[in-house]
N, C-alpha and C positions, 0 to 999 in steps of 0.2 A: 747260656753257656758261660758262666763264668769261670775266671782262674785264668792263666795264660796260654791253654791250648786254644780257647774261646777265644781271646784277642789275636791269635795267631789265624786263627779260620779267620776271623772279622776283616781283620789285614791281608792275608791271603786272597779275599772275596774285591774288598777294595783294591789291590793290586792288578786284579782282575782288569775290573770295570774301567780303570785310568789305561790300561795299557791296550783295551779296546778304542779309547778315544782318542787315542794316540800320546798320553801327557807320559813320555816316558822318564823324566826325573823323578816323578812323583812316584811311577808306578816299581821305579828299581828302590827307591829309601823305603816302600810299603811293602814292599817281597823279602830285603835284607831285615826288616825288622820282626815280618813275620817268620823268616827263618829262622833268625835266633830266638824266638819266642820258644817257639817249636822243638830245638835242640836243648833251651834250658830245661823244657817241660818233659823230656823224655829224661836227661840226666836224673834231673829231680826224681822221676819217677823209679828209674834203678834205686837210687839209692834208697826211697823209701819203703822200696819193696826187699833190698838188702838188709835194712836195718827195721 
């Protein structure tokens, strides 16, 4: 899966796994990054489907 939906699931999956083992610094800067990942990749997506 690449592009940045792929590294947002990847991040999202990792975020996962850390915050199962309890490392929650790690697991809020892999969640915040795959959010934004997520939110540029639907942006992007509007607009390339507007244009």
């Amino acid at each position: 899966m690449p592009g940045l939906i792929g590294l947002a699931v990847i991040l999202l999956v990792f975020a996962l796994v850390t915050y199962i083992l309890g490392a929650q610094g790690i697991e809020g800067l892999s969640m915040n990054i795959a959010k934004w990942r997520a939110i540029i990749f639907v942006v992007l997506a509007i607009i390339s489907y507007i244009f």
